[in-house]
VOMAR-245436 format. One record per residue: x, y negated, z negated of N, C-alpha, C, CB in turn; residue in one letter. Coordinates in pm, 1 decimal. Atoms other than C-alpha are relative to their C-alpha. Glycine has a CB too. Layout:
N
<node <X,Y,Z>,<X,Y,Z>,<X,Y,Z>,<X,Y,Z>,A>
...
This chain:
111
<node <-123.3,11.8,76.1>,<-1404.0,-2191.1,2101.2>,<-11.0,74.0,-132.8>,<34.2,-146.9,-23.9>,X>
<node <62.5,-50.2,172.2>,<-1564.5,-2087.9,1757.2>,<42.7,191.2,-7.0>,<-248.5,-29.4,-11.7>,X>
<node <17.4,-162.6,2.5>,<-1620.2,-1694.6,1933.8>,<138.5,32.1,2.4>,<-87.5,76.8,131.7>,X>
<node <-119.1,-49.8,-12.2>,<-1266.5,-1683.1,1995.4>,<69.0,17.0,-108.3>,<62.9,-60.9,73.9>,X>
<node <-51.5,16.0,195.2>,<-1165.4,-1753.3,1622.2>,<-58.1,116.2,-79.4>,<-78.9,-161.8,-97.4>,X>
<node <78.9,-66.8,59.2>,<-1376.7,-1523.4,1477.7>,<31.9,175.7,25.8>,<-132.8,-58.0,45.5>,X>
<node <-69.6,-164.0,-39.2>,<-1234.1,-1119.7,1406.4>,<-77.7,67.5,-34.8>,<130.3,60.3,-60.7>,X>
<node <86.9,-88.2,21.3>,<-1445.2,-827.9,1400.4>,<82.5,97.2,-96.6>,<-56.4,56.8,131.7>,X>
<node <-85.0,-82.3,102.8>,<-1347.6,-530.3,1186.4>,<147.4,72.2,61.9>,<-104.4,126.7,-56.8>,X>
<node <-146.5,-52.7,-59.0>,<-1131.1,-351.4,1464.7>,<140.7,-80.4,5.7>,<-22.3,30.1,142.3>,X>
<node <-95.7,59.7,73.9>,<-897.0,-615.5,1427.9>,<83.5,9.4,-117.3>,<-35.7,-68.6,-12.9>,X>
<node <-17.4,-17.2,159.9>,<-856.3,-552.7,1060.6>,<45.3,165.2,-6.6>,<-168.0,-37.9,-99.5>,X>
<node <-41.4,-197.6,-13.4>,<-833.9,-186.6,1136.0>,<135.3,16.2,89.4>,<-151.4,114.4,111.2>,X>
<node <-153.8,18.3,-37.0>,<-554.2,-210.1,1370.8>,<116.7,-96.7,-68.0>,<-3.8,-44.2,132.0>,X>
<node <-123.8,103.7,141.4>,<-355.4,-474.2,1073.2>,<34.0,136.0,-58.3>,<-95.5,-146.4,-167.5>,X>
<node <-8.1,-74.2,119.6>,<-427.9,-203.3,870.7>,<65.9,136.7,30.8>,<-139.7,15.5,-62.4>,X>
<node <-94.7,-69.5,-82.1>,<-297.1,75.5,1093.8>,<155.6,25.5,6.7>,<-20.8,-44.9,91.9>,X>
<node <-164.3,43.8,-44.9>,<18.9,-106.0,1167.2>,<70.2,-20.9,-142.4>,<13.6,-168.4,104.6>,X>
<node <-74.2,-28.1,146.7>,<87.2,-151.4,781.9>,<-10.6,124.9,-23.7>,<-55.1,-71.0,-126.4>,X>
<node <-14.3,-133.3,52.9>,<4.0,176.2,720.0>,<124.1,94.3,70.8>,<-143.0,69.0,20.3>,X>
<node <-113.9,-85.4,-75.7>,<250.4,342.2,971.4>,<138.0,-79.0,-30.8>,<-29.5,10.0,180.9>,X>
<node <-78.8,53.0,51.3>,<484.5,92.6,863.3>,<43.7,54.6,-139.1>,<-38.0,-110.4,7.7>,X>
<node <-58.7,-108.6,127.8>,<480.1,257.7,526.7>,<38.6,101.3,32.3>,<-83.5,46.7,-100.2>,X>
<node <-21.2,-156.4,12.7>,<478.9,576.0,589.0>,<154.6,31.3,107.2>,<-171.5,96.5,71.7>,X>
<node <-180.8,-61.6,-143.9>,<813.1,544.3,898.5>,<92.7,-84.6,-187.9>,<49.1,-195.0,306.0>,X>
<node <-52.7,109.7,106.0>,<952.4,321.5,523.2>,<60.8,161.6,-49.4>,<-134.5,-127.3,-122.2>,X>
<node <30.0,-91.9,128.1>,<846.4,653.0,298.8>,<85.7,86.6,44.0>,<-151.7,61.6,-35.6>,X>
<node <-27.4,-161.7,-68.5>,<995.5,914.7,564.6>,<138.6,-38.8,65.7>,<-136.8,68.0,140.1>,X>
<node <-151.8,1.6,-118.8>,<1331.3,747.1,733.2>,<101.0,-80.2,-77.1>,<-24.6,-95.6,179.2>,X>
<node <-85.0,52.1,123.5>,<1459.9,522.1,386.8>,<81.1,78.7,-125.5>,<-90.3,-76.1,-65.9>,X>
<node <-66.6,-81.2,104.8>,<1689.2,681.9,152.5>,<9.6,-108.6,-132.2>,<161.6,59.4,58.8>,X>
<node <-24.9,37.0,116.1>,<1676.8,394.8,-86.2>,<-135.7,-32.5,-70.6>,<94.2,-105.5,6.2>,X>
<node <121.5,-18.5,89.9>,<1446.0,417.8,-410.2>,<-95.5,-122.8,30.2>,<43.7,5.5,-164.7>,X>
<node <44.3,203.6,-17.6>,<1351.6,50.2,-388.4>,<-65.0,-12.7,98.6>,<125.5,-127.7,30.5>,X>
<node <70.8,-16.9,-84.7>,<1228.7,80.0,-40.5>,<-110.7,71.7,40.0>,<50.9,9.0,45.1>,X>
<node <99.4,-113.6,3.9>,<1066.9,355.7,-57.7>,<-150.0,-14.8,-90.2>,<84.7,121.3,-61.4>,X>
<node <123.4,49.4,92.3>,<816.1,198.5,-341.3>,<-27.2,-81.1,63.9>,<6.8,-45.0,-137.4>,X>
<node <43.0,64.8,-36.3>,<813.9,-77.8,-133.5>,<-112.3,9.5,93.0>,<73.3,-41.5,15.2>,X>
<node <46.8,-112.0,-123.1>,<698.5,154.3,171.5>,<-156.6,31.8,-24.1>,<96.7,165.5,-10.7>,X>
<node <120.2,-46.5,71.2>,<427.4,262.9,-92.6>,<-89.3,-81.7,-6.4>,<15.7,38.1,-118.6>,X>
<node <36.2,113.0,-15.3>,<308.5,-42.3,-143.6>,<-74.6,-77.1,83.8>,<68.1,-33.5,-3.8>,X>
<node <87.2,20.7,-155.8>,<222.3,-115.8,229.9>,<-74.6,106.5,15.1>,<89.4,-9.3,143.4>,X>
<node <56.0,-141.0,-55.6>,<77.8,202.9,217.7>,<-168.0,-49.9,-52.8>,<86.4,178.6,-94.1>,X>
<node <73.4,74.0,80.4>,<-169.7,72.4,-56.4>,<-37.1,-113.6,25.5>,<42.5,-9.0,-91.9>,X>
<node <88.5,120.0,-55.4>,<-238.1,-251.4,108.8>,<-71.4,38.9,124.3>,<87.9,-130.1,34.3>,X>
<node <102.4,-64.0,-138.7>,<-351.2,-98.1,448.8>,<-119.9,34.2,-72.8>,<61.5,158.2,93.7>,X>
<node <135.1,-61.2,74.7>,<-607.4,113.6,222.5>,<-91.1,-140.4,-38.1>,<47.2,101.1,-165.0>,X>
<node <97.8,116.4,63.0>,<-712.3,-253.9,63.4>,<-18.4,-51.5,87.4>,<32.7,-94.8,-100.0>,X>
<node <87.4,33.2,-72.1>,<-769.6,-383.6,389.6>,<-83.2,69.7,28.9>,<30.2,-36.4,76.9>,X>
<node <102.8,-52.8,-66.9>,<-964.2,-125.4,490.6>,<-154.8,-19.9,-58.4>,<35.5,135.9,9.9>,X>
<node <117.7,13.9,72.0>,<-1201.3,-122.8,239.5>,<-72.5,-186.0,12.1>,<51.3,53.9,-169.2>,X>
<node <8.1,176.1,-45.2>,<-1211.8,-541.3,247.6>,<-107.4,6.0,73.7>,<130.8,-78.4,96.3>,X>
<node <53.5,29.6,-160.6>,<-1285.0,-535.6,635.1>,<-167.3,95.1,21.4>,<152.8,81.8,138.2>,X>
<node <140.5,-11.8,-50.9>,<-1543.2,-279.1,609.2>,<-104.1,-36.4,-66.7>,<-29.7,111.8,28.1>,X>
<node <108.6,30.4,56.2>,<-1746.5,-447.3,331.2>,<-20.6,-159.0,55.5>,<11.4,26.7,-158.9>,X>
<node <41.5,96.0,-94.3>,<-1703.7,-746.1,523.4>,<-71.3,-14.1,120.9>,<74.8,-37.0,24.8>,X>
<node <86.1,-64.3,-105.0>,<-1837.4,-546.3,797.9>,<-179.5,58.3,-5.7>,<86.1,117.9,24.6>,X>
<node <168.7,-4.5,64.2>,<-2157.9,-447.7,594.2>,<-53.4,-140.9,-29.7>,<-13.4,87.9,-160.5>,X>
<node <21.5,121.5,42.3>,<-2200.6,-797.9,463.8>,<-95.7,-68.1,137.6>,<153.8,-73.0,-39.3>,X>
<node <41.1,81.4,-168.7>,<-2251.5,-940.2,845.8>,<-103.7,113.2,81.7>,<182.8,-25.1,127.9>,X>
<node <109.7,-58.7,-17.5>,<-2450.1,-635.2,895.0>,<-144.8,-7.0,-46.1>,<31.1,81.2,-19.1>,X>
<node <129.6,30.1,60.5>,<-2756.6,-752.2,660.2>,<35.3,61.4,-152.8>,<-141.3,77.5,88.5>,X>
<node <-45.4,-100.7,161.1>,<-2578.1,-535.7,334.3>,<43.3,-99.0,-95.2>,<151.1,126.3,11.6>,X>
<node <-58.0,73.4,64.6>,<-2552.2,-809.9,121.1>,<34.2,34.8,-151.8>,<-63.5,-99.0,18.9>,X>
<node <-61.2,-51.5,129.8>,<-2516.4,-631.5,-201.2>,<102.8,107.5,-0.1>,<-102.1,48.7,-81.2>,X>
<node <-98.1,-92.6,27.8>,<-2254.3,-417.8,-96.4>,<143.6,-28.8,-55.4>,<12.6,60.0,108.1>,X>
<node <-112.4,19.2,54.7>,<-1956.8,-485.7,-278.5>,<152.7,109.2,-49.8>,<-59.0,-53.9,-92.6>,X>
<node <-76.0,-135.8,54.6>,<-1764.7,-151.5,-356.6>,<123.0,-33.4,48.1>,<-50.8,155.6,55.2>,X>
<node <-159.9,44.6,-50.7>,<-1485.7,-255.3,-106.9>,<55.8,-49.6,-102.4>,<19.3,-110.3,116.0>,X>
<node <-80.5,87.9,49.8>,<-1397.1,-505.2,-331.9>,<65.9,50.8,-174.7>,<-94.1,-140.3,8.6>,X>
<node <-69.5,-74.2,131.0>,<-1410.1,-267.4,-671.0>,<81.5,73.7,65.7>,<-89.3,91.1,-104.6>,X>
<node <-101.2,-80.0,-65.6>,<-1236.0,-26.8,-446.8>,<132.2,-67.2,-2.5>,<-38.6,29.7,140.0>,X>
<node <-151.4,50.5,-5.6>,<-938.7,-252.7,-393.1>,<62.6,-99.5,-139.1>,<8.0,-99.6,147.7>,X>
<node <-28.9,35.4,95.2>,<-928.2,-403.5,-719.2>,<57.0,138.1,-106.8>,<-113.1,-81.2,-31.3>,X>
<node <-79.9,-140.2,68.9>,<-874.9,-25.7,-837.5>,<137.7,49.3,30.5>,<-73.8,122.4,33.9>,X>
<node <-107.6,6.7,-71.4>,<-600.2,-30.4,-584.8>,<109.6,-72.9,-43.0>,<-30.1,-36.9,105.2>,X>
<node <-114.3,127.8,69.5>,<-415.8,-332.7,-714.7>,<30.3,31.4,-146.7>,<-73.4,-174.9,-3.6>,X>
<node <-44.3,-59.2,138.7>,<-428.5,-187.7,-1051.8>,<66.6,152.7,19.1>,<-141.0,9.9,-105.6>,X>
<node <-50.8,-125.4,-7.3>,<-344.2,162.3,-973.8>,<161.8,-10.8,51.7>,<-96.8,85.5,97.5>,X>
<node <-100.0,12.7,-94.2>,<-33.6,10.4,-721.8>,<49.6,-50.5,-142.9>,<-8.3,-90.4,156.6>,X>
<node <-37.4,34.6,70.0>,<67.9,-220.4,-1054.4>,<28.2,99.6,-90.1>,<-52.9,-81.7,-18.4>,X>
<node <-25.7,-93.6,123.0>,<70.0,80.2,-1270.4>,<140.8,75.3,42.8>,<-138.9,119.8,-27.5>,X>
<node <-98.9,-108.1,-106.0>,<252.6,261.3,-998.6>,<138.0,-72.7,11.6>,<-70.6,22.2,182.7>,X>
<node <-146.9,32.8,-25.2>,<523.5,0.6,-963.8>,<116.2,-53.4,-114.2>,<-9.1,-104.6,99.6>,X>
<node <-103.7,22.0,212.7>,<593.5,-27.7,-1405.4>,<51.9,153.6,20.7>,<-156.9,-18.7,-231.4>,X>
<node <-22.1,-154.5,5.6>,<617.8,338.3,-1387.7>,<135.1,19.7,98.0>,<-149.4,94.1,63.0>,X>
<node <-71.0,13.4,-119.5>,<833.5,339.2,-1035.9>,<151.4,-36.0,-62.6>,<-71.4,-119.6,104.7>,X>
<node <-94.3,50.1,7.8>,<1053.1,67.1,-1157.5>,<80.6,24.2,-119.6>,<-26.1,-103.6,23.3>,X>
<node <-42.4,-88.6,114.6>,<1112.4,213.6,-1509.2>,<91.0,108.6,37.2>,<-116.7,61.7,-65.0>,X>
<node <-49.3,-113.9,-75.4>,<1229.6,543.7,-1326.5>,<116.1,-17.0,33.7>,<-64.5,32.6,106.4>,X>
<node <-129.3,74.0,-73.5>,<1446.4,334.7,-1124.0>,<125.0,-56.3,-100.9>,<-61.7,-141.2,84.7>,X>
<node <-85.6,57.6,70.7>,<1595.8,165.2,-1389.5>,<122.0,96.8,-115.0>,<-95.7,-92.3,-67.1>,X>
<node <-81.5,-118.3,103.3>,<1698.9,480.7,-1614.8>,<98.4,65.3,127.1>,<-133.8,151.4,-90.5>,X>
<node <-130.3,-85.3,-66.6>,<1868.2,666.4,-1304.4>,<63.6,-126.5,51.8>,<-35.2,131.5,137.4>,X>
<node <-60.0,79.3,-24.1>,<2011.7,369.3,-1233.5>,<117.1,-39.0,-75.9>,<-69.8,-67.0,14.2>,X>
<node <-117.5,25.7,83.3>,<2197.0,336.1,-1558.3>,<55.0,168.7,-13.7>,<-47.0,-88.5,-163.6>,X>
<node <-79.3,-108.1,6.8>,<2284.9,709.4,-1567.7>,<63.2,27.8,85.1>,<-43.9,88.1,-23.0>,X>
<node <-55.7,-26.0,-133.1>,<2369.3,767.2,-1226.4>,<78.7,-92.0,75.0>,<-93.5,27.9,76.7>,X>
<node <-103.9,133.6,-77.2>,<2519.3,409.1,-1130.5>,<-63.5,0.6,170.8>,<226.6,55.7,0.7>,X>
<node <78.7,-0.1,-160.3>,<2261.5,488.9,-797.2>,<-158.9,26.8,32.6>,<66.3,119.0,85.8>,X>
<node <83.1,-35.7,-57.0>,<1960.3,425.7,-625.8>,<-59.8,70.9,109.5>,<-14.1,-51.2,-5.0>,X>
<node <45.4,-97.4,-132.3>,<1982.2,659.2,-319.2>,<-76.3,142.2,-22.1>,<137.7,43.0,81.3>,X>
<node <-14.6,-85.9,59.2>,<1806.2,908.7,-346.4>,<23.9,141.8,67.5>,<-87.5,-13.8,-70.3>,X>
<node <-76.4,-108.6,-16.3>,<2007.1,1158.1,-203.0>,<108.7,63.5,-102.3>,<55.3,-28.4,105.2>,X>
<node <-88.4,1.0,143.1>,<2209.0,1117.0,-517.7>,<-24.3,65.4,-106.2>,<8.3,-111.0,-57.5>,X>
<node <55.5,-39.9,87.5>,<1937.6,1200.4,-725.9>,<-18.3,159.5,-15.7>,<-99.3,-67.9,6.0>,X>
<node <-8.5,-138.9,2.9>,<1945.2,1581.3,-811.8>,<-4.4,56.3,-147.2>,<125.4,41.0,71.4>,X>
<node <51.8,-13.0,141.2>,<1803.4,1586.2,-1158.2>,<-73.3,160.9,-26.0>,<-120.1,-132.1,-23.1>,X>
<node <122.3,-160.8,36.9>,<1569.3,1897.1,-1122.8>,<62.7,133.6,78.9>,<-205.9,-23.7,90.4>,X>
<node <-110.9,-106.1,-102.1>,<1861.9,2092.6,-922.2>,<20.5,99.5,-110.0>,<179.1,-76.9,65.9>,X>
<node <-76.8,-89.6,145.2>,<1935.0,2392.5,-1151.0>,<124.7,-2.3,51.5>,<-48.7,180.7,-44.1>,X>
């Protein structure tokens, strides 16, 4: 009962897969700003499982001082937080100039 409970890394790699392609069909078939960070977002958590799963994967290998996964995705969670003040800032100025978040709308750098 116990072996059946218990997930190896490929598990974690196919989560991480399926969020990741989940972002990226978000990044490539959404026209709205908002989604599209959101999109990003999943994009950036796939990456933090990966790293996770495979230092969880060294760990159970005998690697008990490996830890990097875990600075790795703590760089992640800060880099994504930076990414979504910055993002939502963005959002918020063409939002009051433009009255829109699509961004098919957006055409700022159009000469």
């Amino acid at each position: 009962m116990q072996a059946a409970l218990t997930k190896g890394p490929a598990d974690f790699i196919l989560l991480s897969f399926l969020l990741f392609s989940i972002g990226v069909a978000g990044v490539l078939m959404r026209r709205n700003i908002l989604i599209i960070f959101m999109s990003i977002e999943l994009i950036l958590n796939a990456a933090s499982l990966n790293f996770i799963a495979f230092t969880r994967y060294w760990q159970t290998m005998g690697r008990t001082t490996e830890h990097m996964g875990h600075v790795f995705t703590i760089f992640i969670i800060v880099v994504a937080a930076a990414e979504a003040v910055v993002g939502l800032g963005i959002v918020i100025a063409l939002y009051r100039n433009r009255q829109t978040v699509a961004i098919d709308e957006i055409d700022l750098l159009k000469w």
